[in-house]
TORMI-494984 format. One line per field, with one value per residue (C-alpha): residue number from 1; residue in one letter; y, z, x. Coordinates in steps of 0.1 Angstrom, whole numbers, plus 5000, padded with zeros to 4 digits. Layout:
% residues N
nr = NUM, ...
rest = A, ...
Y = Y, ...
Z = Z, ...
X = X, ...
***
This chain:
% residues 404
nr = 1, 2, 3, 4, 5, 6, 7, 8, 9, 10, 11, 12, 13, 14, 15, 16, 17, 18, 19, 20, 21, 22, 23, 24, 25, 26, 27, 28, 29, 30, 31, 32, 33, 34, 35, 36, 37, 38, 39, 40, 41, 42, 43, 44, 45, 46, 47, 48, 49, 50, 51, 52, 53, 54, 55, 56, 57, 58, 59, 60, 61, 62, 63, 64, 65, 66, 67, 68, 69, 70, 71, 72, 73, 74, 75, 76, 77, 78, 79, 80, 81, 82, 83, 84, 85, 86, 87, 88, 89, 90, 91, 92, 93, 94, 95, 96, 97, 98, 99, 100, 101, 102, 103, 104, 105, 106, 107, 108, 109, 110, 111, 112, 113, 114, 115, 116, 117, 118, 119, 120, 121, 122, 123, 124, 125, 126, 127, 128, 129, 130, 131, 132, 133, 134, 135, 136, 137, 138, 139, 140, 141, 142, 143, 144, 145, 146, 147, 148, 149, 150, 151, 152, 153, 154, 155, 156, 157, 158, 159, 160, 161, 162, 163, 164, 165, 166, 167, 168, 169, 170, 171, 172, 173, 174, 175, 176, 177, 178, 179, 180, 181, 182, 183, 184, 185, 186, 187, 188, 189, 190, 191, 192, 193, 194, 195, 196, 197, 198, 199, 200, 201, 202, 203, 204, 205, 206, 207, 208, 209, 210, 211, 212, 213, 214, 215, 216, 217, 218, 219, 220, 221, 222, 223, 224, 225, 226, 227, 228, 229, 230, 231, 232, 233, 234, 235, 236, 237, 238, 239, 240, 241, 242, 243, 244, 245, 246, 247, 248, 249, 250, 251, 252, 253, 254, 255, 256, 257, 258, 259, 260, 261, 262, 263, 264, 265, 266, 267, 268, 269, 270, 271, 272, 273, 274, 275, 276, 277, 278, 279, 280, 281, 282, 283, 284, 285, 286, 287, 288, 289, 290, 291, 292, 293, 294, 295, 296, 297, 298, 299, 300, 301, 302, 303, 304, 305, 306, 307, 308, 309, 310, 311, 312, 313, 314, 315, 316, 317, 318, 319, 320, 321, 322, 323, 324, 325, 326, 327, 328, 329, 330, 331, 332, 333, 334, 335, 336, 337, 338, 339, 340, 341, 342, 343, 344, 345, 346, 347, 348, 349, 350, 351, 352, 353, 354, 355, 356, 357, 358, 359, 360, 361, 362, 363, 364, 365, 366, 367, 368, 369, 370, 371, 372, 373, 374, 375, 376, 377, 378, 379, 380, 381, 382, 383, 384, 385, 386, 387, 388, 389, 390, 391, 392, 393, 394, 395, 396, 397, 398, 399, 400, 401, 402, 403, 404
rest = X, X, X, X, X, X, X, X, X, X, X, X, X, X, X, X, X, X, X, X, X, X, X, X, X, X, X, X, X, X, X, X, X, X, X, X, X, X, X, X, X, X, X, X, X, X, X, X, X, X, X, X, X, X, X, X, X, X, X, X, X, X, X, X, X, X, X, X, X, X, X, X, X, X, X, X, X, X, X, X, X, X, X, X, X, X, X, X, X, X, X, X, X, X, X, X, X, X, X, X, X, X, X, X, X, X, X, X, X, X, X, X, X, X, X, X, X, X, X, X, X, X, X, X, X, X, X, X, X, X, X, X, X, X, X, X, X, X, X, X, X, X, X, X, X, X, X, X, X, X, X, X, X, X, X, X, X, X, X, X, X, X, X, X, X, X, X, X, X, X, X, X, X, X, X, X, X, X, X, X, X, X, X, X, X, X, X, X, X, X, X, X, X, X, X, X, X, X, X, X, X, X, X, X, X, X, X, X, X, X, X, X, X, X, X, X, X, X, X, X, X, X, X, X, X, X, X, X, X, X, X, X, X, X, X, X, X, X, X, X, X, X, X, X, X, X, X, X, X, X, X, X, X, X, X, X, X, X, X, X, X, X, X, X, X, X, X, X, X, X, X, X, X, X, X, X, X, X, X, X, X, X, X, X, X, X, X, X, X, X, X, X, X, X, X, X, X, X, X, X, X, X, X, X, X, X, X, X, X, X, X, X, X, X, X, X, X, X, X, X, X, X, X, X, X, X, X, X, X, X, X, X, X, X, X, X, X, X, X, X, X, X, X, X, X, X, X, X, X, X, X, X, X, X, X, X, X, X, X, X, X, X, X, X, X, X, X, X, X, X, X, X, X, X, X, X, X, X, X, X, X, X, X, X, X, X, X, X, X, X, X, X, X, X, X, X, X, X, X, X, X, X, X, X
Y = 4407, 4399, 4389, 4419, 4440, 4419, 4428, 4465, 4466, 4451, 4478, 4508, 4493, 4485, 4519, 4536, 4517, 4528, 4564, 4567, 4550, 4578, 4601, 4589, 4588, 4625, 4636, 4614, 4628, 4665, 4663, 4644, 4609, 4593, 4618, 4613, 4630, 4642, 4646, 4674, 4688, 4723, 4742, 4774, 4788, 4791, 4772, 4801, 4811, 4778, 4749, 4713, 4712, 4747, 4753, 4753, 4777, 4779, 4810, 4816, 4790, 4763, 4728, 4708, 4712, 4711, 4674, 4676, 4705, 4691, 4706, 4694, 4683, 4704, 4724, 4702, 4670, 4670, 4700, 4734, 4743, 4748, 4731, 4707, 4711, 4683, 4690, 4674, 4684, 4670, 4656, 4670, 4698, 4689, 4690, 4730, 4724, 4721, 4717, 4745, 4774, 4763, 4775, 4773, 4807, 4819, 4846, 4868, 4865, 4886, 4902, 4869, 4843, 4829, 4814, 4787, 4793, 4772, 4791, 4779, 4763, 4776, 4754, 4720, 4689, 4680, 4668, 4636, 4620, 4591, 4572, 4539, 4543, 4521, 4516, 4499, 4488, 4503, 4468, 4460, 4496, 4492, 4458, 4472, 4470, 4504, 4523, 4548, 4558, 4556, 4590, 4595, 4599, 4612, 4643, 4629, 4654, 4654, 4672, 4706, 4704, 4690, 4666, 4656, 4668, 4644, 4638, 4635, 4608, 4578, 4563, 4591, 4593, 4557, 4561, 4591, 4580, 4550, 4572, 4591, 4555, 4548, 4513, 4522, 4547, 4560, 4557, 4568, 4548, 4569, 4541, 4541, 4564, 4554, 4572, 4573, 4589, 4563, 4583, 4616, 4637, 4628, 4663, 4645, 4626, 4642, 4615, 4602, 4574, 4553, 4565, 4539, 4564, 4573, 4593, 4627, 4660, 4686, 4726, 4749, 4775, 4814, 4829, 4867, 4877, 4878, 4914, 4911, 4900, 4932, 4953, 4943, 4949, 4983, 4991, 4976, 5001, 5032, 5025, 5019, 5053, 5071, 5079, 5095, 5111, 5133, 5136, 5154, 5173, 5188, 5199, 5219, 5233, 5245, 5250, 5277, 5293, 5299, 5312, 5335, 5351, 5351, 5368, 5400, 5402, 5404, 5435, 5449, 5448, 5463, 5491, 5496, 5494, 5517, 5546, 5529, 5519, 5556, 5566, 5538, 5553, 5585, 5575, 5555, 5584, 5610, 5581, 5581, 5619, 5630, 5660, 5644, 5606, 5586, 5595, 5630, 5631, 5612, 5630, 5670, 5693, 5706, 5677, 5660, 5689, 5688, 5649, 5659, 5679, 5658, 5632, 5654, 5661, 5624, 5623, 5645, 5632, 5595, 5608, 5628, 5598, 5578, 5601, 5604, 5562, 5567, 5590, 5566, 5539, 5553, 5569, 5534, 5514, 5541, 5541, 5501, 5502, 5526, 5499, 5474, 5493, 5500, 5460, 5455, 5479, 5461, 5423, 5446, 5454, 5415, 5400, 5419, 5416, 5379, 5377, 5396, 5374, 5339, 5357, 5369, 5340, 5359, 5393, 5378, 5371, 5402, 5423, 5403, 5415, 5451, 5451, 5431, 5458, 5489, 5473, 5470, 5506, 5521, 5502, 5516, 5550, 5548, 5539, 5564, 5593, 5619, 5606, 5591, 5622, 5622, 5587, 5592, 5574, 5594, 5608, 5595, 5604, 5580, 5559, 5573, 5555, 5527, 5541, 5522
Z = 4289, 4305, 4334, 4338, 4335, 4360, 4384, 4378, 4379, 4415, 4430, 4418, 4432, 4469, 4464, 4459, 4490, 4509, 4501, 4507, 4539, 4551, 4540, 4557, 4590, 4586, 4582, 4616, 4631, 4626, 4632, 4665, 4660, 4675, 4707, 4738, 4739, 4769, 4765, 4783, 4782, 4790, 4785, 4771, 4767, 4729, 4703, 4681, 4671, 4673, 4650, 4656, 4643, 4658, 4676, 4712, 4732, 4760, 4770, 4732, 4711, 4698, 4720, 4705, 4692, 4692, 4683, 4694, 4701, 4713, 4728, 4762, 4771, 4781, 4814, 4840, 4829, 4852, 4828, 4834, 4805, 4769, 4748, 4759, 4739, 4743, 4730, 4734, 4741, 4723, 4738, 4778, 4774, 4799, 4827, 4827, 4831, 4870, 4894, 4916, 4890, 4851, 4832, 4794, 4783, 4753, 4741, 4709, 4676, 4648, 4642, 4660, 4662, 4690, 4706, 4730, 4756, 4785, 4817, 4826, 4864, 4892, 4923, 4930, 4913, 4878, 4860, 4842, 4849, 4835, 4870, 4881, 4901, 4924, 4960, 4982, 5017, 5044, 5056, 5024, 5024, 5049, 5036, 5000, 4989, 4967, 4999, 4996, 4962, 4973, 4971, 4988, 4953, 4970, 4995, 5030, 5049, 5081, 5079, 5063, 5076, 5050, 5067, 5039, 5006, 4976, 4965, 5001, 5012, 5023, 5041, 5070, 5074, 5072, 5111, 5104, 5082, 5103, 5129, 5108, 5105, 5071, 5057, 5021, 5002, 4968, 4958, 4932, 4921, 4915, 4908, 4870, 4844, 4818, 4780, 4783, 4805, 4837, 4852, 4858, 4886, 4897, 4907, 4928, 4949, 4950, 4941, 4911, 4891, 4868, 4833, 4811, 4778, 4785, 4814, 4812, 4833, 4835, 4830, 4843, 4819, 4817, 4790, 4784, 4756, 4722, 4706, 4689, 4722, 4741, 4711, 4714, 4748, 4742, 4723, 4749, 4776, 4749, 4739, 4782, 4791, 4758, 4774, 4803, 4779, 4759, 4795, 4804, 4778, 4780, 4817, 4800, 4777, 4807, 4830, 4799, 4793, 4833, 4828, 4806, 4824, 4857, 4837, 4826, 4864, 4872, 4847, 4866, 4900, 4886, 4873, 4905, 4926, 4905, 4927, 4956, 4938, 4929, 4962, 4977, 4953, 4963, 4998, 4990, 4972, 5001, 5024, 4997, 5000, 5031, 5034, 5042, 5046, 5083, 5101, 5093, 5107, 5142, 5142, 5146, 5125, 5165, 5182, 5154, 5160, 5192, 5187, 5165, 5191, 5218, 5197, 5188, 5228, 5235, 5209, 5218, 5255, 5245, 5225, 5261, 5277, 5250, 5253, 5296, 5293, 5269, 5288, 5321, 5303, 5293, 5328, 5345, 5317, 5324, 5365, 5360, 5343, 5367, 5395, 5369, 5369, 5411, 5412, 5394, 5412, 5447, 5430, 5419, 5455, 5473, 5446, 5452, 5492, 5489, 5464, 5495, 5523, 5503, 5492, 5532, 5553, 5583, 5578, 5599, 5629, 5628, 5624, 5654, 5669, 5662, 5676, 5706, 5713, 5707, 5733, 5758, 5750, 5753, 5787, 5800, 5787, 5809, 5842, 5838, 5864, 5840, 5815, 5842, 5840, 5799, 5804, 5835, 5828, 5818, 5842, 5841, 5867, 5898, 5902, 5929, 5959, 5964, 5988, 6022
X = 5105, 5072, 5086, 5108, 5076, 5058, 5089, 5086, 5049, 5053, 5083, 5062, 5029, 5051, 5067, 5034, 5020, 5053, 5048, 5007, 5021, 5041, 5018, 4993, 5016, 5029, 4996, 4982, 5015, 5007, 4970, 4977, 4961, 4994, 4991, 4971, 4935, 4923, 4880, 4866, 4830, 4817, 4784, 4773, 4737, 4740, 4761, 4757, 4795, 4810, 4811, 4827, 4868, 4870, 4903, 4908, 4935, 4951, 4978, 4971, 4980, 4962, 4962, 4928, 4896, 4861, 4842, 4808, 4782, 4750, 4717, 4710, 4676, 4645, 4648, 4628, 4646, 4679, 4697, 4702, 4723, 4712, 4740, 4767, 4800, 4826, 4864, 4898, 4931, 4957, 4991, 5001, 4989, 4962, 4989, 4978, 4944, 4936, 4904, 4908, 4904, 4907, 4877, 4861, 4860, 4837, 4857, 4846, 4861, 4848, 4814, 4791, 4820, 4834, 4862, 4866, 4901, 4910, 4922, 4956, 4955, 4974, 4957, 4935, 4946, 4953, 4923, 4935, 4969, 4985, 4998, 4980, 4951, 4933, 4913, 4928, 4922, 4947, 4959, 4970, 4988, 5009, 5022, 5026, 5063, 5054, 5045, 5070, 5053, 5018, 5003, 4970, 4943, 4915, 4905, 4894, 4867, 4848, 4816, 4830, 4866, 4890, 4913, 4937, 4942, 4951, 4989, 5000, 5026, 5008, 5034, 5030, 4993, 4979, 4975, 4957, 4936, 4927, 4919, 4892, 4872, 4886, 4891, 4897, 4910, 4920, 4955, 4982, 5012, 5042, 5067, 5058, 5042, 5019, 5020, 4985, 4961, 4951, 4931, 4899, 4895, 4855, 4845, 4816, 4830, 4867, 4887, 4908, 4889, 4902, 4901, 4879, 4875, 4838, 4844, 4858, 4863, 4836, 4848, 4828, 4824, 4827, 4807, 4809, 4781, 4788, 4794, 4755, 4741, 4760, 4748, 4709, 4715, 4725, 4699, 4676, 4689, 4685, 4654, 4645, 4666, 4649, 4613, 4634, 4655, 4628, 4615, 4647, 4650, 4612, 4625, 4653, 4634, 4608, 4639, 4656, 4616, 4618, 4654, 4644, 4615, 4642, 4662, 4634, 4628, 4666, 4666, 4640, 4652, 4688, 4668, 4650, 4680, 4705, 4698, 4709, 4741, 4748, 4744, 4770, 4790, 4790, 4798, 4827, 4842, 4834, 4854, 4884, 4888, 4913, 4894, 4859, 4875, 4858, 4893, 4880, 4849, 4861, 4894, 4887, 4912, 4921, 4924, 4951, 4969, 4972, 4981, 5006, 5020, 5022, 5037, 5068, 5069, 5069, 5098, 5123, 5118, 5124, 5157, 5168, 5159, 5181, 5209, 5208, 5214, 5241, 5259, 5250, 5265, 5299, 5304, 5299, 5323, 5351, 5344, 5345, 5379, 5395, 5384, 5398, 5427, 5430, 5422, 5452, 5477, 5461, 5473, 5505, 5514, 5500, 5523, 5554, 5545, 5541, 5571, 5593, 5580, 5586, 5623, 5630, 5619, 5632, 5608, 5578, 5601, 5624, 5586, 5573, 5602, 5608, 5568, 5577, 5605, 5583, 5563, 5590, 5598, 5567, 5563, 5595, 5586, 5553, 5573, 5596, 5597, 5597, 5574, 5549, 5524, 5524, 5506, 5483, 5445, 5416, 5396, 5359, 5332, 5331, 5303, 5278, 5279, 5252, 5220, 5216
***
């Protein structure tokens, strides 16, 4: 019996282990003690707000947390910052976070809280990776059997021009880089990925370093006030723009007491010039009135008449003229169609005399003849003895005879 109880004393004790075991993992497995942490650090010119374990977003949810906030040293000591807070993020979600523009944001939560958001990246580099890292000479690049995976880890400058940027293929600008005077350089191993992070971005010297736990990546941060600072700044600016405020309104009230004495005089001067007013009025209604109106007085009673007169002259002498062109017009269309008409009875009679000539081909000849023969006749007539005197020539006055 003892020994049984012994045995069971042992499997609840191993069970209990077992289960405070698993517990123990779950809970490292949801808090993320098993996942990669990524340490970044950031400044702020007041820690008020913020308190270590505090979440850290990015694109809104949740991807580490706060674990140190520190003051920095006196100003005048190498810092210009007031507090230096460092954070982590949890698992890959530092593959969003980039050199070229990913920022710490203080963002406002609550009445004097604050939150702490990362900027997602959209250019530059990563800031930690997890590929191999290394220097290495050029010779020994070129002879590396991993060359096709070598990616260049660094950014190569002359002066202020930017010759190379990082990630680019080594195996097509060794020559280039030799030519810039450069023996060694940074490099990145692409044939294998690590689970953990290899490697920082060194913001100083632009170039990938390898990643040795006390080295992180510096955000630079982006603060907007918290609401109680914007509040005492409000007040700051009415209490600054109230001296000219009471200012303005002792102006109105001397700029109404002016009005009002403006206003006494305007009474007066209406009175004074009512008169005058009455008097335009009368004019205006002599000039409505026909009988005493301006055309009136520049136009005679007379002289319209006469106008008048004329006018009904000029009238009835257009209308004659009006009438005269009519009649012009309808004796020229009828003249026009009785030539119409003799025009047609002329192509009448050349139609039918062409129509005859093409029918008798033998007209032309027998008229040439019947004239040839009346020729003849007439001739013969003339030579005749008893015709001869019917035909003599017409006397006409001789010519005088020429002087010697």
């Amino acid at each position: 019996m003892e020994r049984i109880v012994g045995w069971f004393i042992i499997a609840a004790t191993a069970l209990m282990i077992l289960a405070l075991g698993y517990y123990l993992y779950r809970t490292a497995e949801q808090r993320g003690w098993f996942e990669v942490k990524a340490v970044y650090r950031t400044y702020a010119d007041t820690g008020q707000g913020l308190k270590v374990g505090d979440a850290v977003r990015l694109m809104g949810f949740p991807i580490g947390h706060i674990t140190e906030i520190a003051a920095m040293p006196p100003r005048g000591k190498g810092s210009d910052h007031n507090v230096m807070i460092t954070f982590v993020v949890v698992g890959t979600n530092y593959n969003y976070i980039w050199t070229g523009n990913s920022r710490a944001k203080f963002v406002s939560s609550g009445l004097i809280g604050k939150e702490l958001d990362i900027t997602k990246g959209t250019i530059g580099y990563n800031t930690y990776i997890n590929y191999p890292v290394q220097e290495m000479a050029l010779a020994d690049i070129k002879i590396s059997p991993h060359l096709p995976k070598l990616r260049l880890g660094q950014e190569v400058s002359t002066g202020t021009n930017l010759e190379s940027k990082a990630w680019v293929a080594l195996s097509n600008n060794v020559e280039k880089l030799a030519g810039l005077g450069l023996s060694k350089v940074w490099t990145i191993d692409t044939t294998s990925r690590n689970k953990n992070i290899t490697a920082v971005w060194k913001e100083e010297e632009n170039h990938y370093e390898p990643f040795v736990g006390t080295n992180s990546y510096i955000l630079s941060p982006d603060e907007s006030p918290g609401l109680m600072d914007r509040a005492e700044g409000i007040v700051a600016q009415i209490e600054a723009a109230l001296p000219n405020f009471l200012a303005l309104t002792n102006q109105i009230a001397a700029t109404l007491s002016n009005s009002v004495q403006l206003t006494s005089n305007l009474n007066a001067v209406a009175a004074g010039i009512r008169p005058a007013v009455s008097n335009a009025a009368a004019i205006t209604a002599n000039l409505r009135d026909p009988h005493g109106s301006l055309g009136e007085w520049l136009i005679p009673t007379n002289l319209n008449l006469q106008l008048a007169a004329t006018l009904l002259n000029a009238n009835g002498t257009l209308t004659n003229v009006n009438l005269a062109i009519t009649n012009v017009n309808t004796n020229l269309a009828a003249m026009f169609q009785e030539v119409g008409s003799s025009l047609d009875n002329l192509a009448d009679l050349t139609s039918n005399l062409n129509h005859q000539v093409q029918v008798n081909s033998n007209m032309l000849s027998e008229v040439s003849q019947i004239i040839v023969n009346s020729d003849n006749f007439i001739q013969g007539l003339k030579r005749h003895w008893l015709l001869r005197s019917a035909f003599k020539p017409a006397k006409t006055n001789a010519p005088p005879a020429p002087r010697k």
